[in-house]
C-alpha positions as CSV (number, residue, x, y, z in Angstrom):
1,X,0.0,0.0,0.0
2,X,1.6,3.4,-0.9
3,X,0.5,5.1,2.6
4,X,1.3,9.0,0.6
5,X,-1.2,8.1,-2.1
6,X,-4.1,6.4,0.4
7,X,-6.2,8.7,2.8
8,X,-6.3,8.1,6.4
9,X,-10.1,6.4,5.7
10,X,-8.4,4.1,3.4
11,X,-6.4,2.7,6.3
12,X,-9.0,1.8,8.3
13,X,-11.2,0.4,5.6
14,X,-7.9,-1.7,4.1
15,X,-7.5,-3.1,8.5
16,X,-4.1,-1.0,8.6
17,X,-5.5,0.6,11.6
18,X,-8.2,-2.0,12.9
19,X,-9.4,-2.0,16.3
20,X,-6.3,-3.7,18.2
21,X,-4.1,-1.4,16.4
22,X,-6.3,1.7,16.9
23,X,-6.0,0.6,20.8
24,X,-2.3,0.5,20.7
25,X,-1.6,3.6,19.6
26,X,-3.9,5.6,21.6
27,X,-2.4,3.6,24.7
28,X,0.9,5.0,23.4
29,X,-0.1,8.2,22.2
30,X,-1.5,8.6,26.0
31,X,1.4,6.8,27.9
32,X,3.8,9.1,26.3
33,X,1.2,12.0,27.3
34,X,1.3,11.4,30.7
35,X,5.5,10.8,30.6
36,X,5.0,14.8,29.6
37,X,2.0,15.9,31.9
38,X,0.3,16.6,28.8
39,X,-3.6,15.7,28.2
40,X,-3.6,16.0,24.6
41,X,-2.3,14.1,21.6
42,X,-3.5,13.4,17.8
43,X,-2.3,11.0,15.2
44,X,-2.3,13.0,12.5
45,X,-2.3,11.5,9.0
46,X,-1.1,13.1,5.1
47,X,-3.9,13.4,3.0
48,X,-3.4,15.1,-0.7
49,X,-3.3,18.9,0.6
50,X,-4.5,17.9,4.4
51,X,-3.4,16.4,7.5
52,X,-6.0,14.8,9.4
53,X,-6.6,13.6,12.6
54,X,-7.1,10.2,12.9
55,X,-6.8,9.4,16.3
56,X,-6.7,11.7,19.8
57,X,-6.7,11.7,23.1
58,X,-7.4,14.7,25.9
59,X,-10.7,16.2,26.2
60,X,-11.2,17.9,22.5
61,X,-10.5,14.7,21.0
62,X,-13.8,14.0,19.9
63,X,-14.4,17.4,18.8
64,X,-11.6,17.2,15.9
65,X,-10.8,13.3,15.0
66,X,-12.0,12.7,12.1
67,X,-13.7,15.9,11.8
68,X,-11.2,18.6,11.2
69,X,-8.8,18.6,8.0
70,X,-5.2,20.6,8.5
71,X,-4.6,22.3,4.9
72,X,-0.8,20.8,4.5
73,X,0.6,24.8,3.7
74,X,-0.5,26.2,7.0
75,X,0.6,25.8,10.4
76,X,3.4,24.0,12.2
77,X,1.9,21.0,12.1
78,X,2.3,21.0,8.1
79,X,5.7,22.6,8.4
80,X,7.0,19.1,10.5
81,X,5.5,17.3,7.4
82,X,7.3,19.4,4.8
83,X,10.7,19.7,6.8
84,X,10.8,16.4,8.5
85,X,11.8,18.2,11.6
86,X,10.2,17.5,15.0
87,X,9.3,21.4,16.6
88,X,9.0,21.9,20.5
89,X,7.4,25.0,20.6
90,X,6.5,27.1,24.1
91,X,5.2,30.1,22.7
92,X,2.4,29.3,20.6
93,X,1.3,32.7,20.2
94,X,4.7,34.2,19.0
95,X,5.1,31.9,16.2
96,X,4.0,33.0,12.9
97,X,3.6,29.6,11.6
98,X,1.1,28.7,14.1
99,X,-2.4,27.8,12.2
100,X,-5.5,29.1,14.5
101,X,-7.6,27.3,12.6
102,X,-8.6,24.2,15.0
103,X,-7.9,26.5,18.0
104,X,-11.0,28.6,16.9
105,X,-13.1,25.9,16.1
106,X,-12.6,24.1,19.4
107,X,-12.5,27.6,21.6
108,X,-9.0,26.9,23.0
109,X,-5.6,28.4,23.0
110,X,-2.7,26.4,22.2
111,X,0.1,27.6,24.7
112,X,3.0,24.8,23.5
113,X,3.5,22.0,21.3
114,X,5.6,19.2,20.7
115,X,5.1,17.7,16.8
116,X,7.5,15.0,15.4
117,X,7.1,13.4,12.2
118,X,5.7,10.0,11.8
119,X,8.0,7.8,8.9
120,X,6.5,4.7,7.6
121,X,8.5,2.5,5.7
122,X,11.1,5.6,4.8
123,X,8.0,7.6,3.8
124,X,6.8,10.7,5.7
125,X,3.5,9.7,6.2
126,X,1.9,12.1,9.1
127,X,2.5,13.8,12.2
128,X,2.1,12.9,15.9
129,X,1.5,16.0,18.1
130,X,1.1,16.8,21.7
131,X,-0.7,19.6,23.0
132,X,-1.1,22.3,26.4
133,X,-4.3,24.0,26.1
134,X,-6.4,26.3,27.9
135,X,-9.9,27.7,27.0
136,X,-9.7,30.7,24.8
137,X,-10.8,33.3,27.8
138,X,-8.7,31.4,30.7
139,X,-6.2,33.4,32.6
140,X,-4.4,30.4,34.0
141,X,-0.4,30.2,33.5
142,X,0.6,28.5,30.1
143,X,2.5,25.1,30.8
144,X,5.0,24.4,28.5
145,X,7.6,21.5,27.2
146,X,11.2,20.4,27.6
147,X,14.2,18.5,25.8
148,X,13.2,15.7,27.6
149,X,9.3,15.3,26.4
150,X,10.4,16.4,22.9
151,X,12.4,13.1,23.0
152,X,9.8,11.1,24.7
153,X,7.4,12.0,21.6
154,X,10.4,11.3,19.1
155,X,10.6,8.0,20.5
156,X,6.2,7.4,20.3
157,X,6.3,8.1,16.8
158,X,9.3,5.7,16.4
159,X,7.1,3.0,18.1
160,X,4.0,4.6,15.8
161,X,6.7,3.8,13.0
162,X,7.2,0.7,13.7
163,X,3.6,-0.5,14.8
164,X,2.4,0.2,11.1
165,X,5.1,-1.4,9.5
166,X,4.1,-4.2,10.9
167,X,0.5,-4.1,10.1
168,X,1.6,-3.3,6.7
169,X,3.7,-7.1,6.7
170,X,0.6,-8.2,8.3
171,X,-2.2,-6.5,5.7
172,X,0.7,-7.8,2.4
């Protein structure tokens, strides 16, 4: 399966993310959360001109997975896709590259993120992000990330990697 060619719908429907494997990478995607004192993660997957979500955890979760499409020229999100370089970023706000886009729908500030790319076979397929938020109005202190949770979430998406590689050997 050419995972730059298929949409993230395709790999469910094909059983490259049935429900086992769906399982084990939320479980990871939220283990590696907690490791970080962070609440929220996506699984974020390339398709065409989009990233999209196909798998979350934290509270807005449900609000964006499989219903929000990132356009792939906007935001920093896109820019770890392009570049193929993870981005810790603490100052949300201050970065131009920044996307408000899911912010606004979800009525949330992003205060920091961590987003490393997710490589599938020696193809960039998607991006695996994690996430401090507070509600749009909220006056509470931003939290924010170190060296040491960027590296936790560079090793997640190597386990990510790895999990779909093997589904791939599985699903051939």
């Amino acid at each position: 399966m050419n995972l730059a060619a298929s949409s993230p719908s395709d790999w469910i429907h094909s059983g490259l993310v049935d429900e086992i494997t769906s399982n084990l990478l939320k479980e990871l995607l939220s283990r590696s959360a907690e490791r970080v004192r962070a609440r929220n993660t996506a699984l974020w997957i390339s398709s065409g001109e989009f990233l999209e979500p196909i798998l979350g955890s934290g509270p807005h979760a449900d609000h964006f997975v499989g219903k929000f499409r990132q356009p792939l020229d906007h935001g920093i999100i896109s820019y770890v896709f392009a570049s193929g370089q993870p981005v810790c970023e603490n100052a949300i706000a201050a970065n131009p590259q920044h996307s408000p886009l899911l912010d606004q729908r979800l009525g949330i500030k992003t205060d920091a993120m961590i987003a490393v790319p997710l490589v599938v076979d020696g193809e960039m397929t998607g991006v695996i992000t994690c996430v401090h938020t507070r509600l749009a109005d909220s006056s509470e202190a931003p939290s924010g990330f170190d060296a040491a949770d960027l590296e936790e979430f560079e090793f997640a998406a190597a386990c990510l990697g790895r999990l779909f590689e093997a589904s791939l050997r599985n699903a051939g």
